[in-house]
N, C-alpha and C positions, 0 to 999 in steps of 0.2 A: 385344644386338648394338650394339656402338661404330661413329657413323660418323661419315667424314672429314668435317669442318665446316671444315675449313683449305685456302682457297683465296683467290687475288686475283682470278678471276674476278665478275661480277656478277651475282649471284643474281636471281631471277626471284620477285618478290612476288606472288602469288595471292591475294583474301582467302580464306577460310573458304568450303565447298561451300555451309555454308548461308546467307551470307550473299551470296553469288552467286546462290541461288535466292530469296531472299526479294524479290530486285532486280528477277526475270525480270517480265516484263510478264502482269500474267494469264490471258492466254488461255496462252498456253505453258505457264505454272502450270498451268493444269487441264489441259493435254493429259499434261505430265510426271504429273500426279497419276496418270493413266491407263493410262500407258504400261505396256507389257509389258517393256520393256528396261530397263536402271538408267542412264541419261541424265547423262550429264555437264553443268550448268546453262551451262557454257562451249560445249560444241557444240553443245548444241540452242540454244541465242541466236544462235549463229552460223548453223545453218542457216536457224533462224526469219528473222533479218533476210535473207537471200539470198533464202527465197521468198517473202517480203513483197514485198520491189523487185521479183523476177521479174510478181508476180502483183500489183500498183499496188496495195497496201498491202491487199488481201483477205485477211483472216485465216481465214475458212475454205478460202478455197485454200494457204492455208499448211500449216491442219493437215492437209488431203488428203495436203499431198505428206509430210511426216511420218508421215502413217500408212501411207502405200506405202513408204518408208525401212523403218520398222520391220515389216511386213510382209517386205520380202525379206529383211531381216537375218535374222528369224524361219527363213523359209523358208530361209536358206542355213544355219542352226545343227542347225535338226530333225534331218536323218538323220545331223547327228556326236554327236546328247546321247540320240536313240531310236531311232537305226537307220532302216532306209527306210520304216517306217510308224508317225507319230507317234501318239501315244497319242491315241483318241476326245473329243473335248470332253463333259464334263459337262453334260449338262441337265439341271436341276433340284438340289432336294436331294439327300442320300445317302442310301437305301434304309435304312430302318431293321432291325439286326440282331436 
């Protein structure tokens, strides 16, 4: 696939995904390490610092409010990926055959 690279407009420099994650501050790093969703290291920094400030620099109430984010996002995805009743969580190992 060929794509247009000819333009006068001003391009938007990103570094590298990983070199944006390697940046994140580590608590964020280990909640990303956790997460159930595949987290962009730019939006979760951005949320991180909002509910830092929100919550005078408490980073477990930061990750609270991130894990209620990914919770509802969860909860809004289930019945379009499994229908109206998502698949039972696994306890334990797998039963052996």
């Amino acid at each position: 696939m060929r794509r247009n690279l000819v333009t006068s407009l001003r391009r938007r420099r990103r570094p590298c995904p990983i070199e944006e994650y390697d940046r994140l501050p580590p608590e964020l790093r280990n909640w990303l390490a956790q997460a159930a969703l595949p987290w962009s290291p730019h939006s979760a920094l951005r949320l991180w610092r909002k509910y830092l400030r929100e919550s005078a620099g408490n980073t477990s109430a930061a990750r609270q409010r991130l894990d209620m984010i990914e919770a509802r996002m969860l909860a809004k995805d289930a019945p379009r990926i499994w229908g109206l009743a998502p698949p039972p969580a696994r306890s334990g190992p797998p039963a052996p055959a």
